[in-house]
C-alpha positions as CSV (number, residue, x, y, z in Angstrom):
1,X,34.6,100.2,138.0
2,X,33.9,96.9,138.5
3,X,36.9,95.0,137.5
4,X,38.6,96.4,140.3
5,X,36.0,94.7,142.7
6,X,36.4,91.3,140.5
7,X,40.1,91.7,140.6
8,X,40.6,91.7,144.7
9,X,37.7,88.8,144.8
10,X,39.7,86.2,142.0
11,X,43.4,87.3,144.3
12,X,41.5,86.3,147.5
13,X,39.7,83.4,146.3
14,X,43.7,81.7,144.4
15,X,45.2,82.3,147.8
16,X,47.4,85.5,146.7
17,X,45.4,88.1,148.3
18,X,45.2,87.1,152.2
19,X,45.0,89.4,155.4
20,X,48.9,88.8,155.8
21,X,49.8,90.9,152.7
22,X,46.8,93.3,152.1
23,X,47.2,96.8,152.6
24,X,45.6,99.8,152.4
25,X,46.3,103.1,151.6
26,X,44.7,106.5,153.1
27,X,43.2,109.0,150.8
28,X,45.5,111.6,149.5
29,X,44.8,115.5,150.2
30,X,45.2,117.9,147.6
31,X,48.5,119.6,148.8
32,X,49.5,116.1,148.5
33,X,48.5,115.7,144.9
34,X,49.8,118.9,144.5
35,X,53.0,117.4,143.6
36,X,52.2,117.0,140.2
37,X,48.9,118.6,139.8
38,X,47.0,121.8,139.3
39,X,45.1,123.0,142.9
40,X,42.5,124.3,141.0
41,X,41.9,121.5,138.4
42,X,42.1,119.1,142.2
43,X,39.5,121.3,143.8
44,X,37.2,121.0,140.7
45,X,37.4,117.2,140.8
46,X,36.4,117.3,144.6
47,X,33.1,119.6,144.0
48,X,32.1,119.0,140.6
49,X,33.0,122.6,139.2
50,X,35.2,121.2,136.0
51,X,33.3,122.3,132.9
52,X,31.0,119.8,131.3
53,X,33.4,119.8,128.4
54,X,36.5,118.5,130.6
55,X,34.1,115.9,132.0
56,X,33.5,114.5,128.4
57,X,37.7,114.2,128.0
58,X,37.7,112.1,131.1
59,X,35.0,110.0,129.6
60,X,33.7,109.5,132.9
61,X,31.0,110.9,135.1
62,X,31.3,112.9,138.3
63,X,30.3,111.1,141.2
64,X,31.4,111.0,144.9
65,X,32.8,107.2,144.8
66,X,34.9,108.1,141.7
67,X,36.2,111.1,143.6
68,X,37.2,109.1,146.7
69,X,39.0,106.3,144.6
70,X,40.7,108.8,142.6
71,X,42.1,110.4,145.5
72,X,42.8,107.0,147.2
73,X,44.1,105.5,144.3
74,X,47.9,107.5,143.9
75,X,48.7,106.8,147.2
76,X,48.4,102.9,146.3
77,X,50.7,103.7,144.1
78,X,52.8,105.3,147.1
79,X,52.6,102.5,148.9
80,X,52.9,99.7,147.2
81,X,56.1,101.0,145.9
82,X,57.3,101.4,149.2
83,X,56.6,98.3,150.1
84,X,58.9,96.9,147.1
85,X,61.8,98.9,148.5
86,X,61.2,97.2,151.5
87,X,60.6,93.2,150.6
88,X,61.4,93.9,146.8
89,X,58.5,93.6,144.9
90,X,54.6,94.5,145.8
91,X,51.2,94.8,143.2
92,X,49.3,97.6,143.7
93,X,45.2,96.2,142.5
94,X,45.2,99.3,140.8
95,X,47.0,102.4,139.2
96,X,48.5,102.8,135.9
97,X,46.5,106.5,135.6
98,X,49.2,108.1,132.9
99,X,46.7,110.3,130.4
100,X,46.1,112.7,133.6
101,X,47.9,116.3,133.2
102,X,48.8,118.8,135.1
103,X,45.4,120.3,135.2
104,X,43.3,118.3,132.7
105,X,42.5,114.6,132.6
106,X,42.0,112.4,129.6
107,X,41.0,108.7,128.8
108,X,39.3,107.7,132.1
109,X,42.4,109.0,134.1
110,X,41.9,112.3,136.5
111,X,45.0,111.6,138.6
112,X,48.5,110.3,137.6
113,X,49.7,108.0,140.2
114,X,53.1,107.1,138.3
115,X,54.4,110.1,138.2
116,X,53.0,111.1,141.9
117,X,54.4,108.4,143.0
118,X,57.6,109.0,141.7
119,X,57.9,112.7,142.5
120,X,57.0,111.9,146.2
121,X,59.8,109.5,146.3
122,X,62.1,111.5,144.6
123,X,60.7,114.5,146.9
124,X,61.3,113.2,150.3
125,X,65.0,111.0,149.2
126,X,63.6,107.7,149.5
127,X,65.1,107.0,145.7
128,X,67.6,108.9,143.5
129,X,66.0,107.7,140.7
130,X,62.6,105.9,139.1
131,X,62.3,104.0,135.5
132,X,58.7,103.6,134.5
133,X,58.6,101.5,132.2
134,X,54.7,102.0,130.4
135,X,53.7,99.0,128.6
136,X,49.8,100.0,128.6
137,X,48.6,99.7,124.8
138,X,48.4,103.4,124.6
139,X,51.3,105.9,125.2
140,X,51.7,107.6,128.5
141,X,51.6,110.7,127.7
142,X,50.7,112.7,130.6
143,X,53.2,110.9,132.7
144,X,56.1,111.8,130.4
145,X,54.7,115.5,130.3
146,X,54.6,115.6,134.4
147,X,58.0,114.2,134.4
148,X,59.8,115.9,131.5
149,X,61.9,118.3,134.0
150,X,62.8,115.8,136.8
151,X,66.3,114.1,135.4
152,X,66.0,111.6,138.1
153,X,62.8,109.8,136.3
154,X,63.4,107.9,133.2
155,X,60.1,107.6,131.2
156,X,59.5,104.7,129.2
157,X,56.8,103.9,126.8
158,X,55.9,101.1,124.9
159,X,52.9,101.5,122.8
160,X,50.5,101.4,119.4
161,X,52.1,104.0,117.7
162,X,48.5,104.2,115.5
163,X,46.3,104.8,118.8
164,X,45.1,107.2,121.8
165,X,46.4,109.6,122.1
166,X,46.6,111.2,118.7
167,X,48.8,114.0,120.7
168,X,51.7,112.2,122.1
169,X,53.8,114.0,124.2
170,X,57.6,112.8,124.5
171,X,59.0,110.4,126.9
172,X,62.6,109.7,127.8
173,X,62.2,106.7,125.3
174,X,58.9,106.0,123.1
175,X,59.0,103.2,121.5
176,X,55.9,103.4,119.1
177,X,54.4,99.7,117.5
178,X,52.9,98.9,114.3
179,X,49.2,97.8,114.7
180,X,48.7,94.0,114.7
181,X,52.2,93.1,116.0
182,X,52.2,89.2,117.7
183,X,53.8,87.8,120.4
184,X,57.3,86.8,119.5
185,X,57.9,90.6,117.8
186,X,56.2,92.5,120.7
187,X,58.1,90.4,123.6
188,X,61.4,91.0,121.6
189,X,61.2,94.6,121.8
190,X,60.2,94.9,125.3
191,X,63.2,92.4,126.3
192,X,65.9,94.3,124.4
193,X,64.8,97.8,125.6
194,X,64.0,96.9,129.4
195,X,67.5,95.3,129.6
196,X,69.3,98.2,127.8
197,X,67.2,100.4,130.5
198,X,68.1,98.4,133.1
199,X,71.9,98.2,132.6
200,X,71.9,102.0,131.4
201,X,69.7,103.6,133.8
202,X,70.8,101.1,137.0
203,X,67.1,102.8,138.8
204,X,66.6,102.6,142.8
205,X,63.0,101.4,141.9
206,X,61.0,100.0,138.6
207,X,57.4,101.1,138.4
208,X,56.0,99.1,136.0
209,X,53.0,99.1,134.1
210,X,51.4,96.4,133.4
211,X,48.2,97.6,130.9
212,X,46.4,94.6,129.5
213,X,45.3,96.4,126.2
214,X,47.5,95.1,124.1
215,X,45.6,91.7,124.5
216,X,44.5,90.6,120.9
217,X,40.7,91.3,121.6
218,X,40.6,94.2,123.5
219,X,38.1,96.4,122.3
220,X,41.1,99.8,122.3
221,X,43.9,98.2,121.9
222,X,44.8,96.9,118.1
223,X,47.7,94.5,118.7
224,X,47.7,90.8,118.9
225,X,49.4,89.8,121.6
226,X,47.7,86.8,123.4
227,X,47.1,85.9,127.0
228,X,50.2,83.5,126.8
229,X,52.3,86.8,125.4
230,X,51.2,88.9,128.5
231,X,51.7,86.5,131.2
232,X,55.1,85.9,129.5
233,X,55.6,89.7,129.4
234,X,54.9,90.2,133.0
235,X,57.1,87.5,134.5
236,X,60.0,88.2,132.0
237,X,59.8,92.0,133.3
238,X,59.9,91.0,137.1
239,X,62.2,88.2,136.9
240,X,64.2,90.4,135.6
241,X,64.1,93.3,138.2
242,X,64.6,90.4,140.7
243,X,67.7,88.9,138.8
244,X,69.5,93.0,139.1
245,X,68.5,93.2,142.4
246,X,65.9,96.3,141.3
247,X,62.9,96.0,143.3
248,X,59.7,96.9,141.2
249,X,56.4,98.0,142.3
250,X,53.5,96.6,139.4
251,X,50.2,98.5,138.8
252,X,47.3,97.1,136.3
253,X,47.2,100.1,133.5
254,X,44.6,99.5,130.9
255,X,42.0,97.4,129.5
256,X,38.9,96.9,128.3
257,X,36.3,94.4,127.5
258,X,32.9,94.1,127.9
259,X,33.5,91.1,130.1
260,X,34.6,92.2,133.2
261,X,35.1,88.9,134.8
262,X,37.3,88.2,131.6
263,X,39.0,91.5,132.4
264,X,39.5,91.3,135.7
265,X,41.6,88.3,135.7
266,X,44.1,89.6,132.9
267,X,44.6,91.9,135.4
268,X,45.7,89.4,137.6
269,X,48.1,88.3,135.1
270,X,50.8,90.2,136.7
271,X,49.9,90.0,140.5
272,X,50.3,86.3,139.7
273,X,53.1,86.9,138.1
274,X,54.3,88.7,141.0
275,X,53.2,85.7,143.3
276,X,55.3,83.2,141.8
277,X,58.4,85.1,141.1
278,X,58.3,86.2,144.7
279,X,57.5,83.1,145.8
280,X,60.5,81.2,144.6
281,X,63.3,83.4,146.0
């Protein structure tokens, strides 16, 4: 829980995060959340009356500040995306939730803000149509099961084929990795695929997830891409967007390390990322 503290504090302390671009998002009720999720399964998060047994799939433990930041955190999602179809591109400090189900969570996610966010959108017309394009270490599965039925999301994953979770569900496009891959072959594949996504899907919004796991080090993650590789990564992605006029909402996926200082800022790799491809419009 900490990195997320550690994240907002290295933002405000480079000058990225100020009071002129900080927002903040109000806590989501469960007929929102509904959208995607199970009443029931919502309701057991709130009071603590999920089995023991679902508790241990989360890997988490119940307690009333993760229930208010996992109730906060989708509509961050909400937000910050509709702030990029406003000025084009905006970070959410967060997010990136994509093991949650429709009433069961898995590997530390309970809620899953990408697709909440994009059925919301989708919902109420602000966008005909979403790409998510997953690059956390591990494959999004819940998000590709929430989303398998709504044409107007394209779900994109690309991931350690050799990793959690050991029961993949499918996405519109899975692109599964060998273990160990470096730099020049990981950044390949996500260039050739998010152009050919970009030109074939031609999405009113990216959301884009930026997970940090594939870092060489991280202790779940089992490729070698280095920090040079992932800030590469993230600037390619939204210079990109911002060259085909696409605007593209970032959250931080995962990542893992024992370090949280050290984690925090490759978090930040792509809300500086965002920072200086913003900047020089």
């Amino acid at each position: 829980m900490s990195k997320f503290v550690r994240l907002y504090d290295h933002l405000v302390a480079k000058g990225i995060a100020t009071a002129d671009n900080l927002y903040q998002p109000a806590e989501a009720s469960i007929s929102d959340l509904a959208i995607t999720h199970s009443p029931v399964y919502l309701m057991g998060l709130q009071d603590d009356s999920i089995e023991p047994k679902a508790w241990r799939r989360l890997g988490l433990p119940w307690s009333q500040g993760l229930v208010d930041r996992t109730f906060t955190a989708p509509n961050g999602t909400v937000l910050a995306a509709r702030l990029a179809l406003q000025h084009g591109m905006a970070s959410h400090l967060a997010g990136g939730t994509h093991h949650a189900h429709y009433d069961f969570g898995s590997g530390f996610c309970l809620v899953n803000d990408l697709a909440y966010t994009a059925k919301t959108l989708l919902s109420r017309g602000e966008v005909n149509s979403v790409l998510i394009f997953d690059l956390d270490v591990h494959q999004g599965d819940g998000t590709a099961a929430l989303l398998a039925d709504e044409p107007r999301a394209f779900t994109c994953s690309i991931h350690c084929e050799k990793n959690f979770p050991f029961r993949k569900s499918q996405s519109d496009l899975d692109i599964g990795l060998e273990r160990y891959l470096d730099d020049d072959a990981y950044l390949q594949v996500v260039r050739e695929t998010f152009d050919q996504l970009l030109e074939q899907q031609q999405p009113d919004l990216v959301i884009y997830d930026a997970g940090v796991d594939v870092w060489e080090h991280d202790a779940l993650g089992h490729l070698n891409v280095t920090l040079e590789g992932i800030q590469a990564r993230d600037e390619w992605v939204l210079r990109r967007c911002q060259q085909a006029g696409i605007p593209v909402v970032t959250v931080i996926g995962g990542g893992y390390d024992s370090d949280h200082a050290r984690l925090a800022r490759r978090h930040a790799s792509v809300v500086e990322s965002a920072w200086q491809v913003f900047s020089e419009r």
